[in-house]
N, C-alpha and C positions, 0 to 999 in steps of 0.2 A: 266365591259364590255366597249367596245370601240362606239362611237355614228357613228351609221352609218347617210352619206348624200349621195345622188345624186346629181353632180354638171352638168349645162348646160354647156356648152364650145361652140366655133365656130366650133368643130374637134366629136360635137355629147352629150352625157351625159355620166359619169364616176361614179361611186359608190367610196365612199373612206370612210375612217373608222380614227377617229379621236381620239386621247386621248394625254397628257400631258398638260405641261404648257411651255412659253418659246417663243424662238425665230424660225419660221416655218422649217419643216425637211420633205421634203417627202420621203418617203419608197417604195420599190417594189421589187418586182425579176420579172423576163421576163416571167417566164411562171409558174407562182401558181394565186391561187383564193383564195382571202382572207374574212373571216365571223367577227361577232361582237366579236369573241375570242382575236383579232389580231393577233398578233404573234410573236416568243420567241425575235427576232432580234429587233422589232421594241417597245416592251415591255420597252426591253434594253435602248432603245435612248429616248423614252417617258422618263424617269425618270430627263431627262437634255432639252428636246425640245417638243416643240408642235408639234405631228408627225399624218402626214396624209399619212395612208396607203393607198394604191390606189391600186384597179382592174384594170387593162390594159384591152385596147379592147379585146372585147373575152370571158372576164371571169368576173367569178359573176353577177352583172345587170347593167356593161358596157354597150356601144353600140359593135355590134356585125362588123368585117370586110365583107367588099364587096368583096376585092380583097386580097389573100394569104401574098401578099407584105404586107399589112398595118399592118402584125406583126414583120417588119423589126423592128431595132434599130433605125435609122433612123426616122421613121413616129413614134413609139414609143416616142423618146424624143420630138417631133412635139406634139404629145397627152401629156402632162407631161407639155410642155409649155402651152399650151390653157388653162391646170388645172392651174395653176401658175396664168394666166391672170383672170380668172375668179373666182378666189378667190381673186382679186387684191390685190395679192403680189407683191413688185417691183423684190425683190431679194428672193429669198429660197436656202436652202442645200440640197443636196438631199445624201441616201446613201442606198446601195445596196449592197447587198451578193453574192458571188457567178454569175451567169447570172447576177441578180442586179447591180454588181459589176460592171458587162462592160457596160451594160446599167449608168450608173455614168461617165465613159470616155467619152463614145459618147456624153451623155449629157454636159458633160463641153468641147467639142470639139464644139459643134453645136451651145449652145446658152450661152456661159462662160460672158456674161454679166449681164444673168438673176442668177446667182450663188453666194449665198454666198462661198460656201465650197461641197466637196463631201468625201462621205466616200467609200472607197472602199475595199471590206473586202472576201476571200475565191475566187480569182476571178485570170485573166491571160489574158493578151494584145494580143494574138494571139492565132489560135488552135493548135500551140505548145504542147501546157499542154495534146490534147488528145495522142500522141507521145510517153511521158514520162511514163515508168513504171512503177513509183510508181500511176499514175492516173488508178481508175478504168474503165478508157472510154478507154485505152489503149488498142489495141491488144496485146500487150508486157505484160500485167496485167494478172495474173490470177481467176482474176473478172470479166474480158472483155464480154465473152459470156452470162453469167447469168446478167450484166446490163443490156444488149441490149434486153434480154430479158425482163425484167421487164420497158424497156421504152417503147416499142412496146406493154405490156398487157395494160400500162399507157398511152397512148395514144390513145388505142380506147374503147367506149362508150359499148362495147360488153363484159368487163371484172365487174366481179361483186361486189357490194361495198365489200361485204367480204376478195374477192381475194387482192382488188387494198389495203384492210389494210394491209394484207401479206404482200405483198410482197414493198410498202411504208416505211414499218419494216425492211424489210431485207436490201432494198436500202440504209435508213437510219443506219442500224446497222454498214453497211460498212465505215462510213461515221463518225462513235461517236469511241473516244480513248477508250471507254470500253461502255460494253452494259450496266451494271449499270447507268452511267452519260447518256445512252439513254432513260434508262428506266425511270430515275428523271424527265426527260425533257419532258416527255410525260404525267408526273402527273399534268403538267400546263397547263391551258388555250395557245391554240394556234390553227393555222388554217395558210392554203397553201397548200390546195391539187394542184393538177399537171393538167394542164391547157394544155390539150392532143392537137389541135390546135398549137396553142402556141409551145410545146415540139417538136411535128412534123417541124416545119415549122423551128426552130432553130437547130434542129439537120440535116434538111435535103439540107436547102440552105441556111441559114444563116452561121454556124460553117463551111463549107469547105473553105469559102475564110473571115472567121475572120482575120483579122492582125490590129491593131490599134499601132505596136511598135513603129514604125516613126514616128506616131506622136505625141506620149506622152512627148516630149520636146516641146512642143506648148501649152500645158495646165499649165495656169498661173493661175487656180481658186485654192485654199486653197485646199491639196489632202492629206485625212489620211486614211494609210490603213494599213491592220492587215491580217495574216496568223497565223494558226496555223499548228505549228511543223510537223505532220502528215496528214499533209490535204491527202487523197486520191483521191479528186474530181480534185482539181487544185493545185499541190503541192508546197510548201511554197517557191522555186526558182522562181516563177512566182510574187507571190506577191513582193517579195523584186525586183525584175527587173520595175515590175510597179512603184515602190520609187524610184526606182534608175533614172528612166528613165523622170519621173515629175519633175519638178524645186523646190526645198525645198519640195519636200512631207516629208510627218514624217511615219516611219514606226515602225512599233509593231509587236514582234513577240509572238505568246503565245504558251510557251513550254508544255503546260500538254495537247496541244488541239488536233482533227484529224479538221474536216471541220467545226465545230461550238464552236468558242472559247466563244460564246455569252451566250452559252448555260455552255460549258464544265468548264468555268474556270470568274464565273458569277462578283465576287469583282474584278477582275484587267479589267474584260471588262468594268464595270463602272469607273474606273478610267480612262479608256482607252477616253469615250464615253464623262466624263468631260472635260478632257483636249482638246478636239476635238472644245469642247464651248467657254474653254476660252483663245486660243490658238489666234483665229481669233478675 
């Protein structure tokens, strides 16, 4: 089990969940709640780094937002910093999946002095990727209206824990290169339920004027990121454009994977997660 702490910060108090050994790595995604189970992604990088999971304001027993903005990326990576400070870290890594993922740009855009490295993995520099037809957030997808529907039951407080497993299942089935390797990944400790706040507030004014393209030649923090073959969330043209477009990023592609190569394709993502250590 992962040791939960509550950290004070200038930016309020933060709950974070901590397990490995090593040199410090924070973990997140934008909009999940994480428990003592941890979770499959950050499981992964524990085995090479001392990783501190972290609740974003909002979720789990963060402090809560005042104002709708304060689940920006933005005030995000501002929260992220404060935890960095008050765990007096000079430098940390950070990496992130998916939302995570771009939350890891913004972060080495903002404060790339406090960085050792980031990892950026399942994820795309612009709302490009919802566009593309292979992405299930596409209207060009014929996924499109059955997501939007299960974001919208996942999003509000009125949907019942049985339903939100349903259909959690079904999001995620779209999302795993077969339901078997779904179905393995769900015999493990893990945790990240969906952080309806949070989801609301990124899909409804954050995602329409996402673009970070131009500026990812300006990020000079150490950038390693990985796609898998089949992504349907953010397809693997996004991620190799994020390497292409960072200065020396290294990029990994994993051919057997759809949106979680962490999970689907577990010995080459550790090798993947080593070399990320001693690369830098």
């Amino acid at each position: 089990m992962w040791e939960m702490k509550r950290i004070q910060t200038t930016r309020g108090i933060f709950e974070l969940f901590t397990y490995g050994e090593g040199e410090p790595l924070a973990v997140t995604h934008h909009y999940s709640e994480f428990n003592e189970k941890g979770s499959l992604f950050a499981q992964a990088l524990a085995k090479h780094y001392k990783v501190y999971l972290i609740n974003l304001r909002g979720a789990g027993n963060s402090v809560n937002a005042i104002k709708d903005d304060e689940y920006s990326m933005n005030e995000t990576v501002k929260d992220l910093d404060a935890i960095r400070q008050a765990l007096s870290f000079e430098r940390w890594g950070f990496a992130g999946h998916s939302t995570g993922g771009m939350l890891a740009m913004v972060y080495a855009l903002e404060f790339p002095e406090t960085l050792t490295k980031i990892i950026v993995g399942g994820a795309a520099a612009s709302k490009l990727y919802g566009d593309h037809p292979d992405c299930i957030y596409s209207p060009k997808n014929p996924n499109y209206e059955r997501i939007v529907y299960i974001m919208d039951a996942l999003s509000t407080t009125k949907t019942s824990v049985e339903e939100r497993q349903k259909l959690s299942y079904e999001w995620a089935l779209m999302s795993y290169h077969s339901e078997e390797n779904l179905k393995l990944s769900l015999s493990k400790p893990n945790s990240g339920k969906t952080c309806g706040p949070r989801l609301d507030y990124f899909r409804k004014i954050e995602y329409p004027k996402f673009d970070l393209t131009e500026q990812l030649a300006s990020i000079m923090v150490p950038a390693f990121v990985y796609s898998g073959q089949y992504d349907s969330q953010c397809p693997v043209v996004f991620g190799a454009e994020i390497a292409d477009k960072i200065p020396n990023a290294e990029f990994w592609l994993f051919e057997n994977s759809n949106h979680f190569p962490f999970s689907e394709e577990e010995e080459r993502f550790n090798q993947f997660v080593y070399a990320t250590k001693q690369e830098v």
